[in-house]
mmCIF file of the N, C-alpha and C atoms, coordinates in Angstrom:
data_MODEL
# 
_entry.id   MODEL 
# 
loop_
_atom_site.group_PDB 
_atom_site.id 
_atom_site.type_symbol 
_atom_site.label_atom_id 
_atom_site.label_alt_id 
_atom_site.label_comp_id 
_atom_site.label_asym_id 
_atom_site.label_entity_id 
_atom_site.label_seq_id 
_atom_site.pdbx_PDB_ins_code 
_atom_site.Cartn_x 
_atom_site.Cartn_y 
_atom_site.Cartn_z 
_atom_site.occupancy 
_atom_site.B_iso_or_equiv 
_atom_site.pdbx_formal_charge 
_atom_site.auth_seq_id 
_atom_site.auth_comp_id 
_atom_site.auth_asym_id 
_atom_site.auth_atom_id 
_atom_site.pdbx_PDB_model_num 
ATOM 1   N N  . UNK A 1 1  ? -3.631  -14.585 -7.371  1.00 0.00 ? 1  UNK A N  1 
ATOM 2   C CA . UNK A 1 1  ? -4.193  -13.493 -8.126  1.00 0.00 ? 1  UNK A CA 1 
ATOM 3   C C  . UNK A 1 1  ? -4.748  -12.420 -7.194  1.00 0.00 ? 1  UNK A C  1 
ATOM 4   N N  . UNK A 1 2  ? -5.328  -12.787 -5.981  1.00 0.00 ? 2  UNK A N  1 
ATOM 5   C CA . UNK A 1 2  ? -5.933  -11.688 -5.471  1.00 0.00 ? 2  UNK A CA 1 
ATOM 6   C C  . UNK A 1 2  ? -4.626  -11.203 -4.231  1.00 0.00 ? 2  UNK A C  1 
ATOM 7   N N  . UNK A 1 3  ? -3.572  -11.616 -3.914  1.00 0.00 ? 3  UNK A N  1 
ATOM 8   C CA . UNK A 1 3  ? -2.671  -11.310 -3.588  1.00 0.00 ? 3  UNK A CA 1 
ATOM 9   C C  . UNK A 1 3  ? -2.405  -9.893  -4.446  1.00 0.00 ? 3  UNK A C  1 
ATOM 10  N N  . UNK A 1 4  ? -1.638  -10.296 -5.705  1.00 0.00 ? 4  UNK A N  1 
ATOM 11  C CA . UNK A 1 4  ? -1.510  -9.270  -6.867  1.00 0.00 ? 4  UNK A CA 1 
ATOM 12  C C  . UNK A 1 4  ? -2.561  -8.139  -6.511  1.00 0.00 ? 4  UNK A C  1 
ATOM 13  N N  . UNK A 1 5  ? -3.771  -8.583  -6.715  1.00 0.00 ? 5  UNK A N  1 
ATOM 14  C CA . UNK A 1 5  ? -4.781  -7.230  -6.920  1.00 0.00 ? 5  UNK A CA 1 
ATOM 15  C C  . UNK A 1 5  ? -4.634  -6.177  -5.574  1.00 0.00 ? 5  UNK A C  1 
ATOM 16  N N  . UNK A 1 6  ? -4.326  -6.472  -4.329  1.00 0.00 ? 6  UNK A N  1 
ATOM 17  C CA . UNK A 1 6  ? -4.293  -6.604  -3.404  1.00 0.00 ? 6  UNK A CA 1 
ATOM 18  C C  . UNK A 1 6  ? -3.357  -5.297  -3.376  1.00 0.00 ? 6  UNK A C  1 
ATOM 19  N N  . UNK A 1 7  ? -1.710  -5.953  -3.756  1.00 0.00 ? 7  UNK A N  1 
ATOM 20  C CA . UNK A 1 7  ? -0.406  -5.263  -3.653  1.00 0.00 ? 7  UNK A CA 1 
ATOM 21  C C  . UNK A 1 7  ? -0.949  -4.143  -4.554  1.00 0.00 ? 7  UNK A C  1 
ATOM 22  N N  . UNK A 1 8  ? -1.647  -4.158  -6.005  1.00 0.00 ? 8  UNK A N  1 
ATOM 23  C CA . UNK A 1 8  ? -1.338  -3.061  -6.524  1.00 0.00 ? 8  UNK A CA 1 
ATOM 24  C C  . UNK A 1 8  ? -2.619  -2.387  -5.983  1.00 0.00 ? 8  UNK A C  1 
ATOM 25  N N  . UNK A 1 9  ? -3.258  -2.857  -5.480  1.00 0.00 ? 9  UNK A N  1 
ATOM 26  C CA . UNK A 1 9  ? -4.402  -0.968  -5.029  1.00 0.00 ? 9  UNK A CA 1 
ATOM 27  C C  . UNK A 1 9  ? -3.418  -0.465  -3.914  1.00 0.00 ? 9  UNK A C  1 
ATOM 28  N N  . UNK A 1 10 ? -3.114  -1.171  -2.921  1.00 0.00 ? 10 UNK A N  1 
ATOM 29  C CA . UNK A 1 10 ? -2.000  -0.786  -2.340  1.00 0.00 ? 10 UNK A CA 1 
ATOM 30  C C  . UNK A 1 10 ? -1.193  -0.065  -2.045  1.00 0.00 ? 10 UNK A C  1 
ATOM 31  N N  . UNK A 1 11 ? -0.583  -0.468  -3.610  1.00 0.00 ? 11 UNK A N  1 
ATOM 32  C CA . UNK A 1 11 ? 0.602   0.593   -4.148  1.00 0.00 ? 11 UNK A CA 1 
ATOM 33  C C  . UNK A 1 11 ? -0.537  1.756   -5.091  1.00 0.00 ? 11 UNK A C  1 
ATOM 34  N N  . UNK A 1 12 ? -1.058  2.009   -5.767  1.00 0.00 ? 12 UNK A N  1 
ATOM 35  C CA . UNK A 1 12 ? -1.938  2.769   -5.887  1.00 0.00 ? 12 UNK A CA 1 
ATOM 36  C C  . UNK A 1 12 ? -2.315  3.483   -5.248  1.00 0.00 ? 12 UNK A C  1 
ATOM 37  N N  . UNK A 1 13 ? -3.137  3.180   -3.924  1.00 0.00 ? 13 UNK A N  1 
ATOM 38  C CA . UNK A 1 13 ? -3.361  3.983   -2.412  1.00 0.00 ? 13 UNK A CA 1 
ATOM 39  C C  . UNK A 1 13 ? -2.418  4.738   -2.155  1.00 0.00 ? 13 UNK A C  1 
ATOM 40  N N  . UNK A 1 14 ? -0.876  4.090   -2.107  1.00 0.00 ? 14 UNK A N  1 
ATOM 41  C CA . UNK A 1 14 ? 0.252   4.727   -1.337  1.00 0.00 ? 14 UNK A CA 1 
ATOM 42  C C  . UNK A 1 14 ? 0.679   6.155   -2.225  1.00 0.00 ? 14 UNK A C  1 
ATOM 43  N N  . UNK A 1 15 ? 0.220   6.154   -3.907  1.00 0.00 ? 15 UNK A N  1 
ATOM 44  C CA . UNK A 1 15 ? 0.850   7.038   -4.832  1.00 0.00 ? 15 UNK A CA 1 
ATOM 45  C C  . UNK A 1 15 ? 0.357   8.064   -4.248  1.00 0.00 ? 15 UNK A C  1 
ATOM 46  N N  . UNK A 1 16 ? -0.392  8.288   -3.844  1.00 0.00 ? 16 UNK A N  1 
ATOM 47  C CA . UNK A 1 16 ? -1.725  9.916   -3.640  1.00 0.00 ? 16 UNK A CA 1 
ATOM 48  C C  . UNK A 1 16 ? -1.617  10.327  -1.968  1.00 0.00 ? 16 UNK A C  1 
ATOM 49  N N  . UNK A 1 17 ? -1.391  9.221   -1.226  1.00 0.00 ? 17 UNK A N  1 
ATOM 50  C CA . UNK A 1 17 ? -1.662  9.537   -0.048  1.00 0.00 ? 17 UNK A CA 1 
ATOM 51  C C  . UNK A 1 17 ? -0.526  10.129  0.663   1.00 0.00 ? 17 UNK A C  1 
ATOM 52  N N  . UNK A 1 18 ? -0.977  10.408  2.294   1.00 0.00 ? 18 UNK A N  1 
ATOM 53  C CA . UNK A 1 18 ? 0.199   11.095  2.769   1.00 0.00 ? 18 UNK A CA 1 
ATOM 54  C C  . UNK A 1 18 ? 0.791   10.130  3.063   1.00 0.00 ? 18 UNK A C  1 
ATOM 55  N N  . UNK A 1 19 ? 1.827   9.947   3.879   1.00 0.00 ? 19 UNK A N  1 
ATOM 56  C CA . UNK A 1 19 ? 2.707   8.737   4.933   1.00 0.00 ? 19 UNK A CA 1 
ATOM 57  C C  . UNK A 1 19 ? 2.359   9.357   6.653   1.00 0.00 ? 19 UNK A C  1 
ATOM 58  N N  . UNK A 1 20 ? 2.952   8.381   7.191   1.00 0.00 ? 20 UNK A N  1 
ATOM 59  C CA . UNK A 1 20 ? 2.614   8.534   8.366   1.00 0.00 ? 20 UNK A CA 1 
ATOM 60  C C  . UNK A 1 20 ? 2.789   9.811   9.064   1.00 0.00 ? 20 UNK A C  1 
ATOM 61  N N  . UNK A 1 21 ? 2.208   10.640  10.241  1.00 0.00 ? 21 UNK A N  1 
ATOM 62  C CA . UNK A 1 21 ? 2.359   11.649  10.375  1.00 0.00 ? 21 UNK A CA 1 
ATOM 63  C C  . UNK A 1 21 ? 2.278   12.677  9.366   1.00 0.00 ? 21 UNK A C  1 
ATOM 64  N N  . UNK A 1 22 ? 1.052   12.239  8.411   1.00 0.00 ? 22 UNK A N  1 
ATOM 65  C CA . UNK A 1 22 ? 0.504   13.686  7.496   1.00 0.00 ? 22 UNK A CA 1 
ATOM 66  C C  . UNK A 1 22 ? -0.744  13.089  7.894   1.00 0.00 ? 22 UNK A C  1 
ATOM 67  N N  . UNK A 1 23 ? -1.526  13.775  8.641   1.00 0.00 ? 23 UNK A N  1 
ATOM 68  C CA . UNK A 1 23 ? -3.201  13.498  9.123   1.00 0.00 ? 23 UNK A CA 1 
ATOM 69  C C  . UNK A 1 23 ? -4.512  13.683  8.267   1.00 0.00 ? 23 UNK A C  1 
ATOM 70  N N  . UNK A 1 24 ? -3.711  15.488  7.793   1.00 0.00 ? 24 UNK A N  1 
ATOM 71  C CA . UNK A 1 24 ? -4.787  15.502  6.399   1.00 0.00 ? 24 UNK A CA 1 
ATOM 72  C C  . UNK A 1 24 ? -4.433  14.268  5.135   1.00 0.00 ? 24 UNK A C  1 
ATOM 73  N N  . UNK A 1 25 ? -4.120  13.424  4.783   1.00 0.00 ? 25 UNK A N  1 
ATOM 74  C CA . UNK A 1 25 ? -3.611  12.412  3.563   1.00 0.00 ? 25 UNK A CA 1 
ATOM 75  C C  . UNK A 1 25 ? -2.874  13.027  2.987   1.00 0.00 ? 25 UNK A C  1 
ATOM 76  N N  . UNK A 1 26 ? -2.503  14.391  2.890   1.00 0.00 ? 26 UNK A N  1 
ATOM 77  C CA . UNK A 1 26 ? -1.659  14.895  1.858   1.00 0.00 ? 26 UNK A CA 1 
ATOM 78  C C  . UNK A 1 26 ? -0.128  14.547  1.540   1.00 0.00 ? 26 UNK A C  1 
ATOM 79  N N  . UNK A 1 27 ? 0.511   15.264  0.617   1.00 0.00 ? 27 UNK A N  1 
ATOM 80  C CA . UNK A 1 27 ? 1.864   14.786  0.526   1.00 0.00 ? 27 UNK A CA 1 
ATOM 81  C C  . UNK A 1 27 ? 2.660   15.959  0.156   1.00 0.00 ? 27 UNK A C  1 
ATOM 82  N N  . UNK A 1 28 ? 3.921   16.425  0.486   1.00 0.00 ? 28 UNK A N  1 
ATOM 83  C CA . UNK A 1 28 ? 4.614   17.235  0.547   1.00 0.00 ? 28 UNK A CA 1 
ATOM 84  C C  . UNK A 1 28 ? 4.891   17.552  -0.880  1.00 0.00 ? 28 UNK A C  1 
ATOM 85  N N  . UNK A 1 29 ? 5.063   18.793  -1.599  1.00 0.00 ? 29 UNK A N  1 
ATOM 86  C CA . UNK A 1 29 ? 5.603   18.936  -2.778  1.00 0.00 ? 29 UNK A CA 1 
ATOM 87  C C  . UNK A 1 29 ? 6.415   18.379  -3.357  1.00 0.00 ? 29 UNK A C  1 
ATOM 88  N N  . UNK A 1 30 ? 6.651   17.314  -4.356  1.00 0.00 ? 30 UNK A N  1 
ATOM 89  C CA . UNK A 1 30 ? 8.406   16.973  -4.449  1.00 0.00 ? 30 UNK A CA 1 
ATOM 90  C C  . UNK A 1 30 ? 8.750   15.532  -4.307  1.00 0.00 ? 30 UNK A C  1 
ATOM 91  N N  . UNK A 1 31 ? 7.867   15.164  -3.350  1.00 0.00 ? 31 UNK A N  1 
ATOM 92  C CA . UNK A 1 31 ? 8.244   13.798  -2.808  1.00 0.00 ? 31 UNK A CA 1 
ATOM 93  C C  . UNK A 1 31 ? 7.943   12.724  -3.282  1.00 0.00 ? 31 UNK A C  1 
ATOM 94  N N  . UNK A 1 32 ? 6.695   12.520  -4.517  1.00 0.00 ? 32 UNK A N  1 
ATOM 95  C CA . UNK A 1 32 ? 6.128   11.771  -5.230  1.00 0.00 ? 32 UNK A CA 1 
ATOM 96  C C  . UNK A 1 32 ? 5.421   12.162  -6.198  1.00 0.00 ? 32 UNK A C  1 
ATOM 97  N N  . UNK A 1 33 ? 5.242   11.543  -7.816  1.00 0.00 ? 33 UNK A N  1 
ATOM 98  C CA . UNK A 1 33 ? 4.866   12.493  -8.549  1.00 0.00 ? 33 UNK A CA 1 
ATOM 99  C C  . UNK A 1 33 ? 3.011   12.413  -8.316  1.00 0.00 ? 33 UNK A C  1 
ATOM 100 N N  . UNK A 1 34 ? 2.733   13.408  -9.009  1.00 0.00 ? 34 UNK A N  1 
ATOM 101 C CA . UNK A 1 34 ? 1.524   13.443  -9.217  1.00 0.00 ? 34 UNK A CA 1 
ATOM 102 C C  . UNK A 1 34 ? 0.558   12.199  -9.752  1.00 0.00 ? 34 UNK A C  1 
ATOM 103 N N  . UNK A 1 35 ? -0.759  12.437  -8.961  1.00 0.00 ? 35 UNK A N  1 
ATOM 104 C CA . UNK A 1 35 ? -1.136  10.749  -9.121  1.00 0.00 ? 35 UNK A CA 1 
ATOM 105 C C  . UNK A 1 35 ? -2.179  11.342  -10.669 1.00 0.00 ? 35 UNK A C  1 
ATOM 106 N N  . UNK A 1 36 ? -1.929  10.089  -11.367 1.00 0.00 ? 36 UNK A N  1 
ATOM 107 C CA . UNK A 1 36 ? -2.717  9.629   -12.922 1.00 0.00 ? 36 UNK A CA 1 
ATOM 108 C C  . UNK A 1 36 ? -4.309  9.742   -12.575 1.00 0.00 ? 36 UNK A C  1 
ATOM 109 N N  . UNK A 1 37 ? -4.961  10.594  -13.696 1.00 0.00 ? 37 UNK A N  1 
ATOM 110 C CA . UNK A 1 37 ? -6.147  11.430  -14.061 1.00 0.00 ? 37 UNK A CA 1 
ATOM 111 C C  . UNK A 1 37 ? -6.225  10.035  -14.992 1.00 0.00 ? 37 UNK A C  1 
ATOM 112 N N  . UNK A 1 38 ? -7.935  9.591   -15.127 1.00 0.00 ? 38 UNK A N  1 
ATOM 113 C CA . UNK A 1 38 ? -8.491  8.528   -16.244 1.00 0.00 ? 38 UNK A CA 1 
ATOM 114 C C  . UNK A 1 38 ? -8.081  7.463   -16.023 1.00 0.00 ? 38 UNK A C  1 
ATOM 115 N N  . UNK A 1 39 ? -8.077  6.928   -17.598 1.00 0.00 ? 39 UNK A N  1 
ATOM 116 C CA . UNK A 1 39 ? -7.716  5.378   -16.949 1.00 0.00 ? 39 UNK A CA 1 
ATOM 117 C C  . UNK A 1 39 ? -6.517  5.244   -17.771 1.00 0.00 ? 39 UNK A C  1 
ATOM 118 N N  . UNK A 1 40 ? -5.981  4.073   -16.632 1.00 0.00 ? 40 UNK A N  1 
ATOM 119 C CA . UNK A 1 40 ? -4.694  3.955   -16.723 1.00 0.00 ? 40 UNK A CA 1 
ATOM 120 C C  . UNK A 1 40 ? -4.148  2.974   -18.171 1.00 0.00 ? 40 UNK A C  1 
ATOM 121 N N  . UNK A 1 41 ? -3.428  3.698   -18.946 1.00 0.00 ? 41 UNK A N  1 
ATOM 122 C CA . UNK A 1 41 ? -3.092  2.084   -19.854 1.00 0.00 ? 41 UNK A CA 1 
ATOM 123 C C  . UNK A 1 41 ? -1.599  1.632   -19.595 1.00 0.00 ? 41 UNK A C  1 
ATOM 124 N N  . UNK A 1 42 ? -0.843  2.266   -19.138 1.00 0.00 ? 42 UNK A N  1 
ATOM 125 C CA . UNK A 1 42 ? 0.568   1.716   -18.669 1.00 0.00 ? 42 UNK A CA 1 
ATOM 126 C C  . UNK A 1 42 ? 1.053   1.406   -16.835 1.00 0.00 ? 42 UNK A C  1 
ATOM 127 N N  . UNK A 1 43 ? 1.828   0.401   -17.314 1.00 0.00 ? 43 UNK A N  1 
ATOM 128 C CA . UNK A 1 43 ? 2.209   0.017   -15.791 1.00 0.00 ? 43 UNK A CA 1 
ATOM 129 C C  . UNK A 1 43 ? 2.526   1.267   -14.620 1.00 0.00 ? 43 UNK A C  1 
ATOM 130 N N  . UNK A 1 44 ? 3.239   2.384   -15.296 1.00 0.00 ? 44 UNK A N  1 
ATOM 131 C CA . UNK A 1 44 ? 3.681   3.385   -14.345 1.00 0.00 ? 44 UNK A CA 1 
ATOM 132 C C  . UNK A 1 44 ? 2.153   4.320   -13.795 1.00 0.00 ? 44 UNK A C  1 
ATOM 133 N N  . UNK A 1 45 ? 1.693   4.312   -14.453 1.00 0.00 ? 45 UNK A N  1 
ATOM 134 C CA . UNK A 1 45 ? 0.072   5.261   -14.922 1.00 0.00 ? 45 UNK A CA 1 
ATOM 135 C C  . UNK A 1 45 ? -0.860  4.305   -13.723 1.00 0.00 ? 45 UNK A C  1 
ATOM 136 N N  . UNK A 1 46 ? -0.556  2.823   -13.969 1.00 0.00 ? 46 UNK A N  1 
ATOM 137 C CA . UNK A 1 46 ? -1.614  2.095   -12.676 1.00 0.00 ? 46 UNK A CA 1 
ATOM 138 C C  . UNK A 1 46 ? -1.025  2.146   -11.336 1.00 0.00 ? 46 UNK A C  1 
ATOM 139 N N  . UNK A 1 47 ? 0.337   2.149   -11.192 1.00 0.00 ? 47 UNK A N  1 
ATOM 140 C CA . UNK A 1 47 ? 0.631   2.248   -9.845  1.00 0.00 ? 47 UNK A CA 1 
ATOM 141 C C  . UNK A 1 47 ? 0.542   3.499   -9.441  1.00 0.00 ? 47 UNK A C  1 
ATOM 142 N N  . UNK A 1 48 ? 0.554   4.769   -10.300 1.00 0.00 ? 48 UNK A N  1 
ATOM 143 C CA . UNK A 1 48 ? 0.386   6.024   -10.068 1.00 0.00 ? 48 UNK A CA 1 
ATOM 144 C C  . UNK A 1 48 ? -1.085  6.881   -9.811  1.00 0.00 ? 48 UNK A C  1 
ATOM 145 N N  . UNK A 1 49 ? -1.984  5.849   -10.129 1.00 0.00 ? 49 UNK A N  1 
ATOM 146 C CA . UNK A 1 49 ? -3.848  6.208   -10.774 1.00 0.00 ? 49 UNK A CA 1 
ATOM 147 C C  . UNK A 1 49 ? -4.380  6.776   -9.263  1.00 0.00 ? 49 UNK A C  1 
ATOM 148 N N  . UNK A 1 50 ? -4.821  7.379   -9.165  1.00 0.00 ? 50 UNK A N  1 
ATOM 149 C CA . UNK A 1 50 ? -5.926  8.687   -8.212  1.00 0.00 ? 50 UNK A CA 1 
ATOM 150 C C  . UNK A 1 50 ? -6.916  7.568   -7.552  1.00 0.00 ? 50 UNK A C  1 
ATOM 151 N N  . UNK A 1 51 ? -6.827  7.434   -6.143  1.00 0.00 ? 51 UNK A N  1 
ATOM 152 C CA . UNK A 1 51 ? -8.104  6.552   -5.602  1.00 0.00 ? 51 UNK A CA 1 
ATOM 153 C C  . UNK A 1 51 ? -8.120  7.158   -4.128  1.00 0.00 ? 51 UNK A C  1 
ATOM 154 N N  . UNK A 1 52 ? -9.624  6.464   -4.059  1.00 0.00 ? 52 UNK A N  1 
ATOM 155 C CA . UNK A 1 52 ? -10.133 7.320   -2.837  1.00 0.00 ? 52 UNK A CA 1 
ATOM 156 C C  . UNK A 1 52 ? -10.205 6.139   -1.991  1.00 0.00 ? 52 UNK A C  1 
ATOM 157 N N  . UNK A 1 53 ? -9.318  5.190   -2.399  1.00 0.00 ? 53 UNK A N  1 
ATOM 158 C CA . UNK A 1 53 ? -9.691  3.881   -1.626  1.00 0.00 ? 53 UNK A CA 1 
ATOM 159 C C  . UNK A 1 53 ? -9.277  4.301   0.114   1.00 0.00 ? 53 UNK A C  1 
ATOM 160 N N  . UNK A 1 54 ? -10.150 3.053   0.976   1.00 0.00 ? 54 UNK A N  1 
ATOM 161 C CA . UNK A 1 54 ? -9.777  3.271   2.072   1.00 0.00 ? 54 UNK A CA 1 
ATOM 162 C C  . UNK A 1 54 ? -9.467  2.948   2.682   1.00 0.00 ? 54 UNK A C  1 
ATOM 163 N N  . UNK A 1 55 ? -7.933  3.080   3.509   1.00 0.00 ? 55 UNK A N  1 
ATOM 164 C CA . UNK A 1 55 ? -6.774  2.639   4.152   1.00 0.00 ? 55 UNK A CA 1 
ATOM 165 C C  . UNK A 1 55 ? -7.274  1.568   5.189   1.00 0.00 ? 55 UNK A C  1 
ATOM 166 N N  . UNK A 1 56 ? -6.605  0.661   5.222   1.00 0.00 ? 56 UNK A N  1 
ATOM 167 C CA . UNK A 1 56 ? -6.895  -0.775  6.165   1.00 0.00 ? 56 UNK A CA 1 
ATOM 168 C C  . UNK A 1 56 ? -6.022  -1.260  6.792   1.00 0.00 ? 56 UNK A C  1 
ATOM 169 N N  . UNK A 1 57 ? -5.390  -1.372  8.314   1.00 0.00 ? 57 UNK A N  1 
ATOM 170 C CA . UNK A 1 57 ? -4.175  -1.530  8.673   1.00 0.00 ? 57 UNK A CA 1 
ATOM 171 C C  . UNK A 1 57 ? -4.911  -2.762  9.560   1.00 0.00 ? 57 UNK A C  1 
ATOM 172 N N  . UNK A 1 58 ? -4.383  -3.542  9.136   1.00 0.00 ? 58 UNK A N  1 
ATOM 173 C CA . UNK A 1 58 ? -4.431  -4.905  9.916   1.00 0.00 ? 58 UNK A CA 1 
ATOM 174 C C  . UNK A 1 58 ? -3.082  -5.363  10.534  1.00 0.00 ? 58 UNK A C  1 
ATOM 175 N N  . UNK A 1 59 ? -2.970  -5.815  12.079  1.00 0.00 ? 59 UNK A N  1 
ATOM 176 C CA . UNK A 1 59 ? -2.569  -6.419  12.668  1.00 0.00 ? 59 UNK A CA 1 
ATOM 177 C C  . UNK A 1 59 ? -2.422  -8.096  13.320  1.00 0.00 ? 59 UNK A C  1 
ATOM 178 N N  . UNK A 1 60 ? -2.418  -8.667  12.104  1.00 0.00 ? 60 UNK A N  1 
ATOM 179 C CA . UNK A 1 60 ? -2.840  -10.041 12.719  1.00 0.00 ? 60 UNK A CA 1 
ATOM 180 C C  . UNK A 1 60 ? -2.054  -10.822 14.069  1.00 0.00 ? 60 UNK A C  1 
ATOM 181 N N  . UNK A 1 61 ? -2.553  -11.665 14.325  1.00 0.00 ? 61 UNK A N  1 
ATOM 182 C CA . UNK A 1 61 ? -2.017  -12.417 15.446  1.00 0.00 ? 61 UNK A CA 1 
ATOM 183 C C  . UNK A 1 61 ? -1.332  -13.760 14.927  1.00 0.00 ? 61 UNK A C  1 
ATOM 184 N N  . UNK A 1 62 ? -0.013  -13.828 15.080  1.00 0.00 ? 62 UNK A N  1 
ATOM 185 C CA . UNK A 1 62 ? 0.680   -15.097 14.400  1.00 0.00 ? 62 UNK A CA 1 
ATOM 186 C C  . UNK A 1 62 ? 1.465   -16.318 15.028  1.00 0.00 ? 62 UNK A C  1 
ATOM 187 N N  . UNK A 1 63 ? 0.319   -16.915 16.221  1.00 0.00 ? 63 UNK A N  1 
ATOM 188 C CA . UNK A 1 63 ? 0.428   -17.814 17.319  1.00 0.00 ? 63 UNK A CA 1 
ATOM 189 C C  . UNK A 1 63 ? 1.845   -18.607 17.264  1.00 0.00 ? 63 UNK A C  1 
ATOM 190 N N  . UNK A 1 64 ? 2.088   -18.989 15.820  1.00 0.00 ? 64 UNK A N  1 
ATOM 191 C CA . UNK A 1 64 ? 2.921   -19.779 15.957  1.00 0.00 ? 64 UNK A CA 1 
ATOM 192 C C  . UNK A 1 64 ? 4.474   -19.209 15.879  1.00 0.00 ? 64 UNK A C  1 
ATOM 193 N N  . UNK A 1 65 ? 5.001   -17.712 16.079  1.00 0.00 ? 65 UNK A N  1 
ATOM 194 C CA . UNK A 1 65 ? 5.498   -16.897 15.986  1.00 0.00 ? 65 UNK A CA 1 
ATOM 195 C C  . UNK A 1 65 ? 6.559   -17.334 17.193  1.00 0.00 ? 65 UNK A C  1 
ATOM 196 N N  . UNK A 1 66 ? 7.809   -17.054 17.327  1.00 0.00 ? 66 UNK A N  1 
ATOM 197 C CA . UNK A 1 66 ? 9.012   -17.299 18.329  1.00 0.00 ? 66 UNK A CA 1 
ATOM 198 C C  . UNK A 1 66 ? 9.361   -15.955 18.438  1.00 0.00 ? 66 UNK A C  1 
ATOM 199 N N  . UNK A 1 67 ? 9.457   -15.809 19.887  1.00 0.00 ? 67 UNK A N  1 
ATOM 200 C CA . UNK A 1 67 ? 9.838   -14.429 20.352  1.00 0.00 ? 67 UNK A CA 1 
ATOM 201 C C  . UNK A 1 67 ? 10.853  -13.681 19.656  1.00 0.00 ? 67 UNK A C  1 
ATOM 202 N N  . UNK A 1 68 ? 12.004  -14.240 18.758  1.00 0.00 ? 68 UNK A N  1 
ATOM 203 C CA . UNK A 1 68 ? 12.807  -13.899 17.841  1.00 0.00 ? 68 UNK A CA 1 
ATOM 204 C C  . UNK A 1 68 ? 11.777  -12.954 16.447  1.00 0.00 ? 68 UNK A C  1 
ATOM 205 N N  . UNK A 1 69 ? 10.541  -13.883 16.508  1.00 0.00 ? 69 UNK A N  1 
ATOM 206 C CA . UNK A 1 69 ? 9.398   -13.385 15.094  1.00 0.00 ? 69 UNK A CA 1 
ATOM 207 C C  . UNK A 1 69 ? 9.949   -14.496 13.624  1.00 0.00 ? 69 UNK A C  1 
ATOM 208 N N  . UNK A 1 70 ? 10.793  -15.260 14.085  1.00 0.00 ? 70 UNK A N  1 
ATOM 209 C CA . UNK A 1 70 ? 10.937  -16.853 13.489  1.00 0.00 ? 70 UNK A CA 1 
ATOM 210 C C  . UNK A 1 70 ? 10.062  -17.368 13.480  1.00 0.00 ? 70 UNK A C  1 
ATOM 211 N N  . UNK A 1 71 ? 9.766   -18.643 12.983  1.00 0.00 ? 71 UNK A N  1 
ATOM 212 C CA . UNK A 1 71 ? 8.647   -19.286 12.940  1.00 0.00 ? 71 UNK A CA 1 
ATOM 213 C C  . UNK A 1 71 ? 9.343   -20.645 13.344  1.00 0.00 ? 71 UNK A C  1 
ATOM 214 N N  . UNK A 1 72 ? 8.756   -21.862 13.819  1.00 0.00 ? 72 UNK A N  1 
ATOM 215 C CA . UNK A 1 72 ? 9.340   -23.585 14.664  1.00 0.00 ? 72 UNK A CA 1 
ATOM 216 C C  . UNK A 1 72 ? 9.843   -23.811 13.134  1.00 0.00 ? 72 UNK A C  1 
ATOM 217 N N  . UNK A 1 73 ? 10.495  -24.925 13.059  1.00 0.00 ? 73 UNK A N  1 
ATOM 218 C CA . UNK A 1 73 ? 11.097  -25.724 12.298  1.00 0.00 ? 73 UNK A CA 1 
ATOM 219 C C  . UNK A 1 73 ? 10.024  -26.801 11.980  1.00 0.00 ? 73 UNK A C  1 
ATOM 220 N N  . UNK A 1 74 ? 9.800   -27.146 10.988  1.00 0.00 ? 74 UNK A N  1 
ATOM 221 C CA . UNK A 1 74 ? 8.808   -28.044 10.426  1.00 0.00 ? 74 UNK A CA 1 
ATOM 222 C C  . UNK A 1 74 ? 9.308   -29.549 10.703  1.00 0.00 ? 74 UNK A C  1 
ATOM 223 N N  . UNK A 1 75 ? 8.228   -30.147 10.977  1.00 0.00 ? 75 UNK A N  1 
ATOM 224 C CA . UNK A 1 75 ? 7.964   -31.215 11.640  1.00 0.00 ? 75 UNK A CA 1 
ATOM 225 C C  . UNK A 1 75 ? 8.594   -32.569 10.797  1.00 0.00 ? 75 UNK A C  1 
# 
């Protein structure tokens, strides 16, 4: 469940914001629609909804990782 909640602020975040190499957050005319005013009652309306959430780029470390980025064969 908190996976889920997770993906959709996420995707939420991603509706409004810029992509990489736009510094101000903005987004080019055209390229995505306009993000959802209020509250949302449909699926397209929540992945689309206006947030000021704030971006979190994590890099974890994944020890058990094979220089390929495979993972060992289970035991």
């Amino acid at each position: 469940m908190r996976a889920l909640f997770i993906t959709l602020v996420a995707f939420a975040a991603a509706a409004c914001g810029g992509g990489p190499g736009k510094p101000d957050g903005g987004s080019d005319a055209g390229d995505r629609p306009p993000c959802v005013q209020g509250v949302a009652t449909t699926h397209l309306e929540l992945i689309n909804a206006c947030t000021d959430a704030l971006k979190i780029e994590k890099n974890p470390t994944l020890p058990l990782r094979l220089p390929d980025g495979g993972l060992p064969p289970l035991p």
